[in-house]
N, C-alpha and C positions, 0 to 999 in steps of 0.2 A: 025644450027643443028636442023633436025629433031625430034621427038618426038611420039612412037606409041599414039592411043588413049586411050590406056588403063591409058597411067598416066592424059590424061586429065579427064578423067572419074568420078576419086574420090575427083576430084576437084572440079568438078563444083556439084558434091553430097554435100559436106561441105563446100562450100559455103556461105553458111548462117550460119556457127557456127563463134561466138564471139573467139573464140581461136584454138589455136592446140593439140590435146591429144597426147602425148606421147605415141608410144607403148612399151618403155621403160618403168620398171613397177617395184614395190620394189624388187624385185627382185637381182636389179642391185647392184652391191657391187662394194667396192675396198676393196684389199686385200692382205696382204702381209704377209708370214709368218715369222718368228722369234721364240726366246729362249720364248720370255714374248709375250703377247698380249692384245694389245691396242683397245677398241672398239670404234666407233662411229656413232652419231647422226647426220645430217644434210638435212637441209630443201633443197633440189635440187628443188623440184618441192612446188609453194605455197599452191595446194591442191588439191582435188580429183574429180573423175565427181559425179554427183551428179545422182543415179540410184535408182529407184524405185523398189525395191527385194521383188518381190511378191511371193517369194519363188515357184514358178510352175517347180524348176529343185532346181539345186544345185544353190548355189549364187557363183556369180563370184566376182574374187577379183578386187575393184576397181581399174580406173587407174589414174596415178596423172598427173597434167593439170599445164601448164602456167611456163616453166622454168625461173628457179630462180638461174641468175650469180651469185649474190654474196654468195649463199649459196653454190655454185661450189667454189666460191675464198675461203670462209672458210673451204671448206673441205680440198685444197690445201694447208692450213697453215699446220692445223693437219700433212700432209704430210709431207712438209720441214722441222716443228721441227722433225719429225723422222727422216728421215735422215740427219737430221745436227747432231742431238744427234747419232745414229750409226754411222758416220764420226767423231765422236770426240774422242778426247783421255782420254779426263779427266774426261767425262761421261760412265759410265759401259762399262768401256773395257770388253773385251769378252763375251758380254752380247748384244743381237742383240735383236729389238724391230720391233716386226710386229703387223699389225692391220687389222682390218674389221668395214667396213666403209659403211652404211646405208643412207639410202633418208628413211625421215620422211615424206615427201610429206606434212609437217607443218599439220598433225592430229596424232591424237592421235592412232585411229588406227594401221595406218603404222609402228607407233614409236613400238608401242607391238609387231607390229608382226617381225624387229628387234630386239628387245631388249630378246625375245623367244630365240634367237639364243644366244643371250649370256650366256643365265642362261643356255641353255642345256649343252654347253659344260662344267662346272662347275659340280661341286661336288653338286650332287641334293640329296644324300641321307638322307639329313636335313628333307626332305618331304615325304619321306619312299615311293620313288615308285620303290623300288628293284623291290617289287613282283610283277610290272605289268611289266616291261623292265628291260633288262640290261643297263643301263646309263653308266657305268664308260667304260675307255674307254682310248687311246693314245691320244684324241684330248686335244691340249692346250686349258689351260682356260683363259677367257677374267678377265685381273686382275681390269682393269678401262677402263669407259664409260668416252670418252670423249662429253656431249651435254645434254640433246638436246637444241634446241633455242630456241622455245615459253614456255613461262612459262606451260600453259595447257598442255603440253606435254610433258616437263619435271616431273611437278607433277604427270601424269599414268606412267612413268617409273621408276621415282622413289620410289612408294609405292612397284612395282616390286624388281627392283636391292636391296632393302632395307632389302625383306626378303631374300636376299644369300649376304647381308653385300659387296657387289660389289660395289667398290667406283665410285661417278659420278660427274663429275664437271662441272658444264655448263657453255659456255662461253657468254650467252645470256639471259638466265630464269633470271628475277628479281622480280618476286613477293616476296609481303614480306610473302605469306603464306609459302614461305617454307625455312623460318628464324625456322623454329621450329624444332629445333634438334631432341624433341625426336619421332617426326610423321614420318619426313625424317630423320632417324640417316646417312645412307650413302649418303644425297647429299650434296653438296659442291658447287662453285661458284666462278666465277673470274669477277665480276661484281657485282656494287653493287646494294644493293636493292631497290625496287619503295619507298622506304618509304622515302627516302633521296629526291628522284627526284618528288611525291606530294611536297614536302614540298618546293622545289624549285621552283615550273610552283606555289603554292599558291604567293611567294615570286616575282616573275616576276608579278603578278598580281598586287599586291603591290603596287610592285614599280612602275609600271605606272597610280596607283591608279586610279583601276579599279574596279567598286563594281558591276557587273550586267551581269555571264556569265553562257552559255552552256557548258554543261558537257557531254560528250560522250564517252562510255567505250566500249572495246569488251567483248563478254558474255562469259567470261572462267576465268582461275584461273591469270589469269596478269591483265586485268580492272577492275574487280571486287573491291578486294580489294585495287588495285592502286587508282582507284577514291573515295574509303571509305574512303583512309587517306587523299584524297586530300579536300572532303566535309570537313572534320574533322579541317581542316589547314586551307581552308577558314571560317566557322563560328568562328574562334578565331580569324579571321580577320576583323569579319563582314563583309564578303561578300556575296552577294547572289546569286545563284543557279538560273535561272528562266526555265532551260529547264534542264534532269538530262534522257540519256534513253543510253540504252545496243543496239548493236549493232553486226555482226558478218559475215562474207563476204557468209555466204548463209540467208540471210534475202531475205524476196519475193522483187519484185520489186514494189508491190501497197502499203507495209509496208516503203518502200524508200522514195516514193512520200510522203509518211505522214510526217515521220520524215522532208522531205525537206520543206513540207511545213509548219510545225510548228516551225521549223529555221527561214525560213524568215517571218513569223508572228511575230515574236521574235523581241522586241527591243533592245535587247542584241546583241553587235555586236562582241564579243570576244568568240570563240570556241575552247573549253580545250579538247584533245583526249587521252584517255588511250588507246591506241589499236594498231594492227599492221597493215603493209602495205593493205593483202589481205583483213581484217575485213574492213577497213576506206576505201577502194577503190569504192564500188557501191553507196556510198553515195557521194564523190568527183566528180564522172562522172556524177550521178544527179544533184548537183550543177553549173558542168562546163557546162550541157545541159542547164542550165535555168542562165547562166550568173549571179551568185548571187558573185559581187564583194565587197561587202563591209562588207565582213566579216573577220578577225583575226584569223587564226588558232595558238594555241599552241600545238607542236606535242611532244608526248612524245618520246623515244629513239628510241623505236618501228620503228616505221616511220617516223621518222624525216630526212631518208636520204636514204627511201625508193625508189625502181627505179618503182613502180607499179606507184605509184601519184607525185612524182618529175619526172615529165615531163613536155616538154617545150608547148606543147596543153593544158597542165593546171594553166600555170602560169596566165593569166589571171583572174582566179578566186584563186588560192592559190599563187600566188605570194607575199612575205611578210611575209608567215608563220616564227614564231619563233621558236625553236624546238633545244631540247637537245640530243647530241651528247656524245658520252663518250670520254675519254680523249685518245687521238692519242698516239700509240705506234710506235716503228721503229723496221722492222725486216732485217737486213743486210743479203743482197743474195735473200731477198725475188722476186723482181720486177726483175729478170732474171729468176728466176724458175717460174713465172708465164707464160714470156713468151717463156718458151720451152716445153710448153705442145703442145703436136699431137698425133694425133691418133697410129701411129705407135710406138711412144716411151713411150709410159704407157700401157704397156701390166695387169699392175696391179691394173689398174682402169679402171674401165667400164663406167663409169660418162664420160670420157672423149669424147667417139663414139656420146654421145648424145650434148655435151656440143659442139663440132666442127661443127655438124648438125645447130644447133640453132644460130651460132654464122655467119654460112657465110650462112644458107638459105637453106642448097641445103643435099642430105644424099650422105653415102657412100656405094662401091659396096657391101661390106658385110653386111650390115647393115638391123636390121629387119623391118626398113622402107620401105626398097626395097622389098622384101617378101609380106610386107603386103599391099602395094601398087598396086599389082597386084588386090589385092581385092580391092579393092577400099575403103580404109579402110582410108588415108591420103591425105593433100594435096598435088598439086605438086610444085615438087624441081626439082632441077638439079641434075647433079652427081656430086660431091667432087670431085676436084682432087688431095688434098694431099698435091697442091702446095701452098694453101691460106697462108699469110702472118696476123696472130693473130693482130699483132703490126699497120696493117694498120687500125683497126676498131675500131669503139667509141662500147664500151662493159662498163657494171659495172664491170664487171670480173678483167679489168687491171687498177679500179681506186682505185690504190694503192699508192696514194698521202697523205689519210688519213685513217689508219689502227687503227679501234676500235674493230670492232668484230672479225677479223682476227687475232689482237695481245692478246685477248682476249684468242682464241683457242691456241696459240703459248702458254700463259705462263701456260694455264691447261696444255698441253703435258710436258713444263718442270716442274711443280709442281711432275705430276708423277712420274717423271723421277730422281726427286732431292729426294723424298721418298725410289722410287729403289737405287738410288745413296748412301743411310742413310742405308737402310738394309744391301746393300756390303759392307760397310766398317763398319758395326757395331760390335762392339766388346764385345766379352762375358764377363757376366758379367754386362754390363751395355747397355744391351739390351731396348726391351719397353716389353719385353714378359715376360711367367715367371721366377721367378729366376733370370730376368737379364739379359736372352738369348735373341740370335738371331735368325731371319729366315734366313733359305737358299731359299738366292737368284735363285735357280737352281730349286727348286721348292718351289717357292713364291706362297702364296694364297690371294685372294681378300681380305679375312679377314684383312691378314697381313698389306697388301698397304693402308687400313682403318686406320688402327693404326698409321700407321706410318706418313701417310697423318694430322693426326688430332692433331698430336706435329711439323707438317711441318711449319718452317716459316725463310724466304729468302726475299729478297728484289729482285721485277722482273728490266729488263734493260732500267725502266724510273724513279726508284728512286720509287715507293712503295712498300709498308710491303703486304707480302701475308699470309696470316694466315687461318687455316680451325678449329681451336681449337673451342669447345663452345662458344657462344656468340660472333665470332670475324665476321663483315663483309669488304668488301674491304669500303677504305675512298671513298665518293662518290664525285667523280669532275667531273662537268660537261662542255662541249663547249657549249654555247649556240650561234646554228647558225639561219641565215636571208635566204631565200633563193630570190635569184636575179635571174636575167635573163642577160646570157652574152651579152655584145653587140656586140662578134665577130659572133657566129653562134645560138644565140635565144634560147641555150642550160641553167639548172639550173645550178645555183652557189650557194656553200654554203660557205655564208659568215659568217664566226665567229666575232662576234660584242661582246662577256664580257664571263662569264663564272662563274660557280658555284661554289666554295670551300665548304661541309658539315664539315671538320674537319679541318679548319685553325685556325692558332695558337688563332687568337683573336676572335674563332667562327667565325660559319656559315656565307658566307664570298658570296654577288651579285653583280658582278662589271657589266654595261652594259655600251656600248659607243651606246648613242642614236643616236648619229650625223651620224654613219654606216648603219644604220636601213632604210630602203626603207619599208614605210607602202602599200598595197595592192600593191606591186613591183613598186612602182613609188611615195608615197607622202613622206614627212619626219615630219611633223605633229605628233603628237601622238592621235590618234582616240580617240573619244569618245563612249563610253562604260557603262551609267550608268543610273540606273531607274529613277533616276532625275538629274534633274540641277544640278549643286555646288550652293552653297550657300555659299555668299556673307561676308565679314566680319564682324561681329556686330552682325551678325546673326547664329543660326544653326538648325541642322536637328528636325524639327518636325513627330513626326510618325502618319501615317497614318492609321486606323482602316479599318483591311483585307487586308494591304498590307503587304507585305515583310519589314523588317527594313533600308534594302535598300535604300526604294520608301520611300520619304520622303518630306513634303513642310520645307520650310524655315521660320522658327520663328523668331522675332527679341529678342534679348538676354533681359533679363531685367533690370530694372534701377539697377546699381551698379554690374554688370556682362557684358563682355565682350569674344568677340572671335578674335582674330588678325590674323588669316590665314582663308583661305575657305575652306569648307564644314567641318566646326567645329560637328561635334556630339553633344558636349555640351558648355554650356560657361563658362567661368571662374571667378567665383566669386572674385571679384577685394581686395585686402588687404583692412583690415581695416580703415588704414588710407588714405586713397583713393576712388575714386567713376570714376562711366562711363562718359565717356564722349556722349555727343549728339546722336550718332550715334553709340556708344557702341563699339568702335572697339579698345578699349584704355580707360586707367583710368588718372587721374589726382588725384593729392595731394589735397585733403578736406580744406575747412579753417577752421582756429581755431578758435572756439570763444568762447568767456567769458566776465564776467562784467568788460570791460576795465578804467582805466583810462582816455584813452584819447577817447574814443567815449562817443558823446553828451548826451546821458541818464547815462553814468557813470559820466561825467564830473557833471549833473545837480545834481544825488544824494549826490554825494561829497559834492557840492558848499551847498546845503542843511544842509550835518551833519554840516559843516562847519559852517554854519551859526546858526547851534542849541548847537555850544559849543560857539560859541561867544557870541548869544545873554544869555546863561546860567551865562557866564563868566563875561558878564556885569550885569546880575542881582546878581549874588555873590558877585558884586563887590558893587553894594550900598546898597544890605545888609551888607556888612561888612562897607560901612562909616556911614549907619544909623542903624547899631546896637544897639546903646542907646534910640532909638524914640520907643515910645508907641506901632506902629503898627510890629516893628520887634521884638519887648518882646512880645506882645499880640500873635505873630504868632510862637511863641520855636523856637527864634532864633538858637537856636545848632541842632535842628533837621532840623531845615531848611537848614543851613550850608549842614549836611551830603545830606539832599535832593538831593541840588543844587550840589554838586557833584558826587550826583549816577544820576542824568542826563547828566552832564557831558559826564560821564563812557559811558549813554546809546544812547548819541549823535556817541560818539566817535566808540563805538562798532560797528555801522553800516558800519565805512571807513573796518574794517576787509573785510567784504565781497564784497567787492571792489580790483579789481584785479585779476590775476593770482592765482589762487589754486594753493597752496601748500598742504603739510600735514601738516605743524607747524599754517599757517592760517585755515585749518579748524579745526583743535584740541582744538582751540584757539575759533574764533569768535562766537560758542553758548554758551561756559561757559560764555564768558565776557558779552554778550546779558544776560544770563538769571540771572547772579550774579547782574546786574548791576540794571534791573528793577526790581527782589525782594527787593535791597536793596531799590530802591527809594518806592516802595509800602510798603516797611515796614516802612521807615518812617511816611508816610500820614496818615497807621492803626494806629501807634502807638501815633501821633501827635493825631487823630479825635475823637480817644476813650479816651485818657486823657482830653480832653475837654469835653466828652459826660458824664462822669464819674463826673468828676467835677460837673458841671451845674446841674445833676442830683442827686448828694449828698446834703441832708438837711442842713447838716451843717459840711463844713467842718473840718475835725479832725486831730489830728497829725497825726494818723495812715495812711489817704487818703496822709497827706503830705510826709508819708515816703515812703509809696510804691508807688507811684506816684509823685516820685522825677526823677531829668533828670540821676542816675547813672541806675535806673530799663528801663525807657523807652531807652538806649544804651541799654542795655543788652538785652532786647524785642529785638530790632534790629538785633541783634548779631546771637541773636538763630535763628530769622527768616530767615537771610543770611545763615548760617548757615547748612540749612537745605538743600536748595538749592547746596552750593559748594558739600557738601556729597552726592547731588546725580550726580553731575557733575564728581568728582571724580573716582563715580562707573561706569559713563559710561566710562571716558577714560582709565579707568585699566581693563574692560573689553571686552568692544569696541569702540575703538578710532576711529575717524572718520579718513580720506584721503583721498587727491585727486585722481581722478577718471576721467576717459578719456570717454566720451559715444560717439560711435560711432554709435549710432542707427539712428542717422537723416541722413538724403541722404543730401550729399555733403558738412556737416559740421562737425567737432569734437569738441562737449562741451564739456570743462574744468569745470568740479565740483566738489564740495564734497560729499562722502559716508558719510553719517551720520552716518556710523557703526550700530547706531542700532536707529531704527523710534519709538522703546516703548520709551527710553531715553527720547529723544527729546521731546515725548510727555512728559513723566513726568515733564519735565524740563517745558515746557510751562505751563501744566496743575498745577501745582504749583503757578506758576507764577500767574494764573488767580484764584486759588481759592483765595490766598492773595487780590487780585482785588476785590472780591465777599466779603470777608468779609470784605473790608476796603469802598466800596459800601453801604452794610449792614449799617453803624456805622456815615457816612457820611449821608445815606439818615434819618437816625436817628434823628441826629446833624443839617439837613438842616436849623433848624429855630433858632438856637442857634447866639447870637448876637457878640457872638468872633471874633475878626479879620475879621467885616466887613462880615459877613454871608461869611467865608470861605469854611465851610460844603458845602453850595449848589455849589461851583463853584467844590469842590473835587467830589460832587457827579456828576457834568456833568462831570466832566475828566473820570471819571470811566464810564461812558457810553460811552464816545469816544472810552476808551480803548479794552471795552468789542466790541462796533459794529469793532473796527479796527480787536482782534485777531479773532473773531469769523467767520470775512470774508476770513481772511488768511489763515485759513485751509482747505476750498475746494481751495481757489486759488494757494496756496502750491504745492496739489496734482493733479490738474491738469495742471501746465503750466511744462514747461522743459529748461533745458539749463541754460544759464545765465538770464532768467528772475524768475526762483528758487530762485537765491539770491537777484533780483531786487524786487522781490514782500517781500522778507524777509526785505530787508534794507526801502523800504515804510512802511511796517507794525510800524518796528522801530521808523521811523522819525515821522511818523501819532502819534502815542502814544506820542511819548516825548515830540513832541512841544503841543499837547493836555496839557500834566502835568504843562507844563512849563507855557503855557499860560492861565491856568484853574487859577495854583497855585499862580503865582505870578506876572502876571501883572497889577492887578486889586493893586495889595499892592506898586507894583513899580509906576503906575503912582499914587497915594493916594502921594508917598513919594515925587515925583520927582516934580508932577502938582498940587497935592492937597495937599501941607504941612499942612493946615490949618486945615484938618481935623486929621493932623498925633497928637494929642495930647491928652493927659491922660483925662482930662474933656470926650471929643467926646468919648471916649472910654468908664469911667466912667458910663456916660448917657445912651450909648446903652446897658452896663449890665444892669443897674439899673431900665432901661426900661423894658427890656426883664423879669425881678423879678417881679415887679408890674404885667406885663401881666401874669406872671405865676401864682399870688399869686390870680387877681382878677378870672383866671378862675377856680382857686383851688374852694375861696370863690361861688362862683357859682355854682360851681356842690355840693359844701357844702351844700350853702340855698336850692336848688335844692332837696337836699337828705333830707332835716330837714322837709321842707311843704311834701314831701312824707309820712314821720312818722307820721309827726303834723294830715293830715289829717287822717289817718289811726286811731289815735288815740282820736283827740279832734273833728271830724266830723266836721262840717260846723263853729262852735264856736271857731273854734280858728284862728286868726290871721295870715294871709301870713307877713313874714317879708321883709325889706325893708334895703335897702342897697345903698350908695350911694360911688361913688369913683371921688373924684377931683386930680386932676392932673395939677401940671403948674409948666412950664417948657421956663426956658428964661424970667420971669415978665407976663407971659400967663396964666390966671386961669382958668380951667374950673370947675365949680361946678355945684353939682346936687342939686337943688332948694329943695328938700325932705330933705338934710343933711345939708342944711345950718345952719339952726337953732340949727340943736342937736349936731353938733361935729366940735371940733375944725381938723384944716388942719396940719397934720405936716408936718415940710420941713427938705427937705437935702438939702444942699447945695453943690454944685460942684465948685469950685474956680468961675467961672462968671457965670453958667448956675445952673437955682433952677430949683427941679425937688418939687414938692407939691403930698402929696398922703392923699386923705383923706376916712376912712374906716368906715362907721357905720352899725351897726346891730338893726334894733329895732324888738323888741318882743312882741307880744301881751300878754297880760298879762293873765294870767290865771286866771279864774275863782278856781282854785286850791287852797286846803289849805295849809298854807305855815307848 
């Protein structure tokens, strides 16, 4: 077949344009009259040319560019609910439903100049333009807008329909800006809102725990705030944003390139879109120019099963995308009335003339392509011949396999429809209007269908609740599909791999089968996508100074803290009774320790008291068989007695702190410690000072004998003990000590005691040592005193052992920890005791046991008696001493130094002073075999004085 040149002509003129322009223009309607009337919105074409209206005439009205099938199969739904609904019988009988039905050309524009048409034919008097026009009129009014589809375009129609209360339901718009009732009072929605599906694409992020992605929105009222709540949903997930830019299908071409090249500067290789087909499309075809395969897209609803960019030239670079789908409805009879659409049997639709062009290539004889063809205005086609077979073509038109936004528009028309259906059979009286009344059906107002629409709720024919009442939106379910590549003809597949539930029963509900997932159309891996590494167990995220929270280096957790999965955030402080292990990835059970029995430092203290009650036990014991001998009368024997068993006490008191802490052991072992060594230091004060006293008295008298009889010096004892339990008392009825678990040391738990309270303690000790101090005092007094074998000085070295032992104990007290707390308390103990023990009484045990000879009343006798003479000749001495003082003072050089002689003999041993021989006799005492000779003279110079 030939071909004049005029149709080549405007062929090879546009040529070089990237698409075809329609000179099919808004204009174009479907239309159908009836009793009621139905409007509509529909994106036919995805948007307009782009003209520069330099205003030098009138501006012409744009045209819309790049046909859009499935926005044709949506309009088509709109249609077969209406007539299914006017073919039905149970739906407003004798009530016949017609419509007019608009191309949006996906702007906003378009949609206005639309949506003009419905308000006029409506009751405009609201706005008082009587007086420029006659308005009113026989034209029926459009009672409800079925549309529009892009959110942005939805939102400028419905600030419109809103002021004439025209009900509008979209079966596509999902911003959540127009969740706001009272800004949008008349729009409505069969779909639900982006806030449901952020929070889902956060949630898939998630779950492939993914923290490092691109954010990309279209610039209008759907990305906008769909990506605000999506930022929103990832920082509560800590994730981070690293690329975040607005986008829109008329962006320049050198603003493209940037964007493209800031993607793949991007180490982020996951890409979140809020947008639509035509918006996300010049940036896709940048991408699939420059081969950038190793990126992720998540598509939101939008374009998730777009036919502009689900193409099979682009699956190499978008192959893999993951992307939400709304949940598939079924419309019975549908998929035959798709396919009896033709030119010739839709005299009612004008969409159809352009949609059969597009679909086989080629125009038809009537058609204003042919017209304008002449001018060279199109490219060239064929001529239609009428006969084409729909059913033979791959079209998005006939893929009605999965019906979302199509069943979408079906169950707005019967929402409406179920409203009309509620006004007919409404009955007076219990109307929604006032009084109770009803509208007539016959002339229903937009208002009306408002009202009735917003107490509408049915369940549509896949089992959900539709509701438009305040605050109610549809439950959000989503399919989340894969997109594949077939292997029969290299065409896209979308594959459904899990799916969304926002309102299941057990909440918010992300099922995915990974194993379905084909990553960049071909790996099964799950990509990586994140500002750093994972880190490793043991370890976790350190933050980096100016990075993102993200970007992070990996810390190793510290001692007694643990992380047991990767890429810990933080670590986990291990229980108390437990610590890290090596490499921190895991805790272990702590050991327990305390001053044990059976380990060697506990065993040796033991073996020690042990050995300070035996050996005590053995000196008790031959002071009790040599109780009658000189040296255990010379030494008070009864107070010895109680001694030798308050060392006992103080041997014994040390096993206390040996062992397991309990609370009845430590409640116990500082009273019996500090009862046990006041009482033996009260004995030794009260012992040192009845002999100091003695020796010291001139002459003893009954009265020294009575008060310084053995009932006073027990009672001395008594009060001094005494005084001690009363403060023991006051600490365990106020603060009682208990055992106590410290778990402060890395990888051990000491077992100790609470002292309840450290002033006690102190008291308790500081008691203890002033007794020490004063019975020191009395002893270093007494050191030269001849009793019981110069006992004074060996008590006065015990009291220095005593004092260097506690005096070391309380910085060592306070600084060690653990079981060496009581280890350095029970040496303190033993140090002191066997000091007393061996101060006090060994020097008398072996006298008894190796030296009997010296154990008798004579030897005894002699060393008093000794010690009197030494006292008496230094008395005499400092006498004569003090008399030639006087003397001279008084008789000057003339008077006479006197002269003093002292013999002594001891054993048949005389010593005399050759000066006293002559003038004085010697007197003796005698001691059963040992003579003791003192001989004393004074001579005086005689005075020249009268007598």
């Amino acid at each position: 077949m030939r071909f004049p040149l005029r149709f080549y002509l405007p062929y090879l003129v546009l040529l070089g344009f990237s698409g075809v322009i329609s000179i099919y223009g808004p204009h174009q309607r479907a239309q159908k009259t009836g009793d009621i009337l139905l409007g509509g919105l529909f994106p036919i074409h995805f948007g307009v040319t782009s003209k520069d209206q330099d205003l030098a005439a009138r501006p012409e009205s744009t045209e819309c560019v790049r046909y859009n099938f499935r926005g044709f199969r949506w309009l088509q739904s709109m249609i077969f609910a209406i007539e299914e609904i006017n073919n039905s019988s149970a739906f407003l009988p004798n009530i016949t439903l017609g419509y007019r039905i608009f191309d949006t050309c996906n702007t906003v524009s378009k949609a206005l100049e639309a949506s003009l048409s419905f308000v006029a034919q409506n009751k405009i008097d609201s706005l008082n333009l009587d007086e420029f026009c006659n308005c009113t009129g026989n034209i029926p009014s459009t009672i409800a807008v079925v549309g529009a589809s892009g959110s942005a375009v939805s939102t400028a129609v419905a600030d419109l329909l809103g002021l004439f209360y025209i009900p509008q339901i979209s079966y596509a718009s999902s911003s959540r800006l127009l969740s706001n009732k009272n800004q949008y009072k008349s729009f409505m929605r069969t779909i639900p809102t982006d806030e449901y599906q952020a929070i889902a694409m956060a949630a898939i992020i998630d779950h492939f725990q993914w923290n490092w992605v691109i954010a990309i929105a279209s610039d209008d009222e759907y990305g906008r705030p769909g990506i605000e709540k999506f930022e929103n949903e990832m920082f509560h997930r800590d994730i981070c944003i690293d690329l975040n830019v607005l986008i829109s299908q008329y962006i320049d071409e050198a603003e493209i390139r940037r964007l493209a090249d800031r993607i793949e500067n991007s180490t982020a290789k996951v890409i979140a879109v809020f947008a639509s087909g035509p918006d996300i499309e010049p940036l896709v075809k940048e991408m699939v120019r420059r081969n950038v395969t190793d990126r992720i897209w998540l598509a939101s609803e939008a374009w998730a099963s777009s036919s502009l960019v689900a193409k099979p030239e682009y699956l190499d670079v978008m192959g893999g995308t993951i992307g939400f789908a709304l949940r598939a409805g079924h419309i019975p009879g549908f998929k035959e009335f798709l396919q009896q659409v033709h030119p010739k049997k839709s005299s009612h639709n004008e969409f159809v003339r352009e949609f059969w062009e597009e679909t086989f290539n080629c125009y038809l004889e009537d058609s204003p392509r042919n017209e304008d063809s002449e001018n060279g205005s199109t490219s060239f086609r064929p001529l239609c011949t009428g006969e084409e077979d729909i059913a033979s073509v791959e079209t998005p038109y006939l893929d009605y396999t999965h019906l979302r936004i199509s069943y979408n528009v079906y169950v707005a028309v019967y929402a409406i429809a179920q409203a009309l259906q509620d006004i007919l059979t409404c009955t007076p009286g219990k109307g929604l209007f006032a009084n109770g009344s009803c509208a007539d059906i016959r002339k229903v107002e937009a208002w009306q269908v408002l009202k009735q629409l917003r107490h509408l709720n049915f369940i549509n024919s896949i089992g959900e609740r539709v509701r438009f009442d305040n605050g109610s939106e549809l439950s959000a379910n989503y399919t989340i599909i894969n997109w594949h590549r077939s292997p029969e003809d290299g065409s896209v597949v979308f594959k459904e791999v899990g799916y969304y539930s926002m309102h299941n029963k057990n909440g918010a509900k992300l099922s995915i089968d990974k194993t379905q997932i084909l990553w960049n159309g071909r790996l099964t891996e799950v990509p990586f996508s994140n500002c750093s590494e994972e880190c490793e167990p043991g370890t976790r995220k350190g933050i980096i100074d100016g990075e993102p929270t993200c970007c992070f280096e990996c810390t190793e957790c510290s001692d007694g803290e643990y992380s047991d999965h990767k890429d810990a955030s933080v670590c986990s402080k291990c229980p108390n009774n437990s610590w890290s292990n090596g490499n921190h990835t895991s805790c272990f059970l702590k050991e327990i320790e305390f001053l044990s029995w059976t380990e060697p430092f506990g065993i040796a203290l033991a073996l020690l008291a042990v050995l300070g009650v035996l050996l005590t036990a053995f000196v008790l014991g031959v002071f009790v068989q040599f109780r009658d001998t000189p040296i255990v009368k010379a030494s008070n024997r009864e107070l010895s007695f109680v001694l030798l068993f308050s060392l006992i006490c103080c041997f014994s008191s040390s096993l206390i702190f040996i062992g397991e802490p309990q609370d009845w052991t430590c409640r116990v072992r500082q009273p019996a410690f500090g009862i046990s060594f006041v009482l033996c230091i009260s004995c030794i004060l009260v012992k040192t000072n009845r002999v100091l006293l003695v020796f010291e008295a001139k002459i003893p008298t009954s009265v020294h004998r009575k008060w310084w009889g053995l009932n006073l010096q027990f009672l001395l004892v008594f009060l001094f003990t005494f005084v001690q339990v009363m403060i023991c008392v006051v600490w365990l009825y106020n603060a009682p000590p208990g055992s106590y678990k410290n778990y402060d040391i890395d990888e051990i738990i000491f077992i100790t005691c609470n002292e309840g309270s450290m002033m006690a303690l102190g008291f308790l000790i500081g008691y203890t040592c002033l007794l020490a101090a004063v019975c020191f005092f009395f002893a270093f007094k007494s050191r030269k005193l001849p009793e019981n074998f110069t006992e004074a000085k060996f008590i006065t070295f015990s009291m220095l052992i005593f004092f260097i032992v506690w005096i070391s104990f309380i910085p060592a007290y306070f600084s060690t920890y653990g079981k060496f707390v009581s280890a350095v308390e029970v040496i303190a103990i033993l140090a002191s005791s066997f000091s007393l023990l061996a101060c006090i009484f060994f020097n008398k045990v072996y006298i008894i046991l190796l030296k009997p000879s010296r154990n008798t009343i004579e030897e005894v006798r002699c060393s008093t008696a000794a010690h009197a003479f030494k006292a008496a000749a230094r008395a005499t001495l400092r006498h004569s001493s003090a008399s030639r003082k006087r003397s001279g003072s008084v008789g000057g050089s003339s008077a006479s130094s006197p002269s003093s002689s002292i013999s002594l003999k001891t054993n048949g041993n005389e010593m005399e002073s050759p000066s006293t021989r002559r003038h004085s006799q010697k007197p003796r005492v005698s001691f059963g075999s040992g003579t003791v000779s003192l001989s004393i003279s004074f001579e005086e110079a005689r005075k020249n004085s009268v007598q």
